[in-house]
C-alpha positions, 0 to 999 in steps of 0.5 A, a space after each residue: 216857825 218850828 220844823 213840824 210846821 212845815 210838814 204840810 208843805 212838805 207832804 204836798 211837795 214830796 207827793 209831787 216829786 215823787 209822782 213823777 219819780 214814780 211814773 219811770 219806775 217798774 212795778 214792784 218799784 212803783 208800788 213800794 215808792 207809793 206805799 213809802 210816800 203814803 206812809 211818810 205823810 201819815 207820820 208827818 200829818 201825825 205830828 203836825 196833829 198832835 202839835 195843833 191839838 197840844 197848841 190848841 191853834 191854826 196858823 198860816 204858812 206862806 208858801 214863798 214867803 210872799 204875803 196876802 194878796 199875792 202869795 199862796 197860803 197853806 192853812 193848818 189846824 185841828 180841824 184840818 189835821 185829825 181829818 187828814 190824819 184819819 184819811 191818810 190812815 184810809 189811803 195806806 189800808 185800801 192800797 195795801 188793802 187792794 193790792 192783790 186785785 190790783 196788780 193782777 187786774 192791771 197791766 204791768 207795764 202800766 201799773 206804775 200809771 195806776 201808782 200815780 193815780 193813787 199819789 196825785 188823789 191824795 196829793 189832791 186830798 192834801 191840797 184841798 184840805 190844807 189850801 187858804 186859796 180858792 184858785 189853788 183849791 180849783 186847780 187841786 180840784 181838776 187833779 183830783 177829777 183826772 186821777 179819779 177817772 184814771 182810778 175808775 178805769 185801770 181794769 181797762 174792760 169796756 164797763 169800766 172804760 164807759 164808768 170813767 168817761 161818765 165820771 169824767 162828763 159828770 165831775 167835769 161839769 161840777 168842776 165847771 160850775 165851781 170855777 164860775 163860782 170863783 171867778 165871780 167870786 173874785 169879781 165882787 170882792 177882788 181876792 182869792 185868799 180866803 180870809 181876805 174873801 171872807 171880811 169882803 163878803 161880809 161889808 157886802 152882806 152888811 150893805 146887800 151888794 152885790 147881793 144877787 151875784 153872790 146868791 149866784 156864787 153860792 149857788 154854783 160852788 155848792 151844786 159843784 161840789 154837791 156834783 163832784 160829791 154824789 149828792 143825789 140826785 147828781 150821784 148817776 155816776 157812782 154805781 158804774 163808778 165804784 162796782 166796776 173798778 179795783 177795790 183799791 179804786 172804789 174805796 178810795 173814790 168813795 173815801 177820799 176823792 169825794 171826802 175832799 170836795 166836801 170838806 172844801 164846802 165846809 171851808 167855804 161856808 166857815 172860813 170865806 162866806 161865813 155861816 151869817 151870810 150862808 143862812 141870809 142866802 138861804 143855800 142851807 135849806 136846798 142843801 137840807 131837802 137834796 140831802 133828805 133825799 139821798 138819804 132815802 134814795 139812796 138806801 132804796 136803791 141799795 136794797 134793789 141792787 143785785 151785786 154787793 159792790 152795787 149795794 155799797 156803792 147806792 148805800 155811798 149815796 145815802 151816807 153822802 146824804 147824811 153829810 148834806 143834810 146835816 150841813 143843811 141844819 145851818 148851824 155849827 153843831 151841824 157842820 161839826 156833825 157833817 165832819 165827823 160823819 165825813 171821818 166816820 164814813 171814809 174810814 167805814 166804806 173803805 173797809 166794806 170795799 175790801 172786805 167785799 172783795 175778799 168775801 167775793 173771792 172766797 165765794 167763787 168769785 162771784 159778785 151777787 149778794 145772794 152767793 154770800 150765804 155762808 161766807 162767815 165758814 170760808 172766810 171769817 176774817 173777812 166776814 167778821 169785817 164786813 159786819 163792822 161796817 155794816 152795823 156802824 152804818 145802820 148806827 150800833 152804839 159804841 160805834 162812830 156812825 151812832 155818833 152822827 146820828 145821836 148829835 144830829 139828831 140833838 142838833 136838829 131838837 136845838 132848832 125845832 121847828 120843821 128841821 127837827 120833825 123832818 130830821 127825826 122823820 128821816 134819821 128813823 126812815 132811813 135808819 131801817 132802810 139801812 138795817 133793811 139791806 145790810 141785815 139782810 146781806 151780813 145775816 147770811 153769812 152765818 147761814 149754813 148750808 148743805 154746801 161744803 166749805 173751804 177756808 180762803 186764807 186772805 194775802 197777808 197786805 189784805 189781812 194787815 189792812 182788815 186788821 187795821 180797819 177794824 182798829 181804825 173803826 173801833 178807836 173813832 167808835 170808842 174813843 168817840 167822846 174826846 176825838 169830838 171835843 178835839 173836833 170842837 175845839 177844832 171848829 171853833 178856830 176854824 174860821 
């Protein structure tokens, strides 16, 4: 085994050691260890990148040396680096991003606890995406869950107090199903590794036993993590969430803690139930009409919301939404659809959090979308970034969210039938919502007025990380094509 080969397991077990390093530290301190710590596991998930994609092949790295059943395994391939690589790229923008607001919304002693928070979010995020083994995946899942309501509330005012109890009871609750689904699980088939899990459920599907426990496994895994992701109609946690915490906070929740959940269903419907048995149970059609309706409730209720990060956060909804539902389409071009809208909406949201901030701050440090009008003249950047995002999410060619929609849509024409009616219905539908809420907020920006306008310079960390997204955003949108067929490729050893 070559040394890059290591890399994930080097990158899960530095995060750790240097999560509690980091709670000793001072703040300045603190916040240099995690910005360093997330910088080294970009370059080491880089690496490890560009080593599966010149390979062309996954491989197991046993942590212990201790083989299946009893070891614990870390699996990595194309499938799971470009999505790690593109996610890490999202942490380092939105802590550099977000730093301004942190540190002043924070309370300096305890800002080295928020720095923690950061690091065990993405060392979640790495667990999740890199684990072979559904007890570990779990165990990741509760650390995700704590540094999350930790992240929600660090303003430590009464709503974002009350925001993060309400993520903890709900996320709690979703945590609580998918270990039942594990533990049953493990029951039927006696493993916990996946691979082994996978060739088990399959003599169980061929011979129909067990059948109904594992309707009921399916069936709690995914309303689990369907929970813990903001799948309407289970998403009543997410405005609270992401509008009343740090903008480091609410991008990296809406980017990376929900991102993880859903890449781990992707895992399980491939690599431990697989796709044959996943349409035999029929879960892919309840995950095709809850994803419909986040798609259009969650852009209906975007355009009743009154604060800008309240819009945002409602337009997460429809956008997990589309996840859903092209994950509901059953068939390999959707969950590759699902991935890349997965990638394409971390590196989106994030950017729209910060940039929202910044217009916010120029506009008198307002939170209401109609304090807006004329933001373009005090703080162009800032604007110039918002309108990115904006028109990627409501699908402006040559950008990554019309990607999404084109191949779902292509996806849904090669079923026919009902998916496709439904999916073109929708992809329409929602499609002018978006543009109906967005258009509106990004126009007035360029509106003037009678008012005055100072220029609001953005701290050089926040300039840096709206530089970095619109790059990061411009490379999935332009160089769309090859990084799909990388994807592809990807999918195809991903079982």
């Amino acid at each position: 085994m070559t040394l890059v080969q290591n890399f994930p397991a080097f990158s899960i077990l530095l995060t750790i050691i240097c999560a509690v390093i980091t709670s000793v530290l001072k703040r300045k301190s603190a916040s240099v260890l995690t910005t360093l710590v997330i910088f080294v596991n970009l370059v080491m998930n880089f690496m490890v990148m560009i080593y599966t994609i010149r390979t062309g092949e996954s491989y197991v790295y046993m942590m212990g040396h201790f083989p299946a059943p009893w070891g614990n395994e870390i699996r990595a391939g194309i499938f799971e680096t470009v999505t790690m690589t593109v996610l890490l790229f999202v942490i380092l923008f939105s802590y550099l991003g977000g730093y301004r607001w942190s540190a002043a919304r924070i309370e300096p002693s305890k800002y080295n606890l928020y720095c923690v928070m950061v690091e065990l979010s993405m060392l979640a995020l790495l667990a999740l995406i890199y684990t072979n083994d559904l007890f570990t995946a779990y165990v990741f899942i509760e650390i995700s869950t704590l540094a999350a309501a930790g992240l929600v509330m660090a303003k430590q005012n009464g709503r974002s107090l009350v925001a993060g109890v309400r993520y903890m009871i709900m996320n709690l609750v979703g945590s609580s199903l998918f270990l039942l689904g594990v533990v049953i699980l493990y029951t039927i088939t006696g493993h916990l590794l996946m691979v082994p899990i996978h060739d088990a459920v399959a003599q169980l599907a061929e011979t129909q036993e067990y059948r109904i426990p594992l309707d009921v496994t399916v069936a709690l895994i995914s309303v689990g993590l369907g929970m813990k992701s903001a799948l309407y109609p289970f998403e009543k946690w997410v405005p609270g969430a992401y509008s009343n915490t740090t903008p480091t906070s609410s991008a990296m929740l809406s980017s990376i803690v929900s991102k993880g959940y859903i890449f781990l269903l992707i895992k399980i419907y491939i690599r431990v139930i697989g796709l044959p048995v996943i349409d035999m149970l029929g879960i892919t059609d309840v995950m095709f009409v809850f994803g419909a309706a986040g798609m259009i409730m969650g852009s209906v209720n975007a355009i009743r919301a009154k604060t800008t990060r309240m819009m945002i956060a409602y337009s997460s909804v429809a956008q997990i939404g589309y996840i859903f539902f092209a994950i509901g389409l059953g068939t390999a071009d959707g969950l590759m659809v699902a991935l890349w809208h997965l990638i394409a909406h971390a590196a989106t949201k994030s950017m729209l959090f910060i940039s929202c901030a910044e217009l916010n701050d120029a506009s008198g440090n307002t939170h209401m979308r109609t304090a807006l009008k004329g933001a373009f003249y005090r703080s162009p950047l800032a604007a110039a970034v918002f309108s990115l995002g904006a028109v990627n999410l409501v699908g402006l060619p040559l950008l990554s969210v019309f990607v999404t929609k084109f191949m779902m849509g292509q996806a849904a024409v090669a079923l026919g039938g009902r998916h496709m009616v439904i999916t073109l219905i929708c992809l329409a539908v929602s499609t002018l919502l978006n543009l109906g809420y967005f258009m509106n907020t990004t126009v007035s920006f360029f509106v003037r007025d009678e008012a005055s306008y100072t220029v609001h310079t953005p701290a050089r960390l926040t300039k840096f990380s709206l530089i970095g997204f619109i790059a990061l955003n411009l490379i999935l949108g332009l160089c769309a094509a090859p990084i799909y067929e990388i994807l592809l490729t990807g999918l195809s050893r991903f079982a």
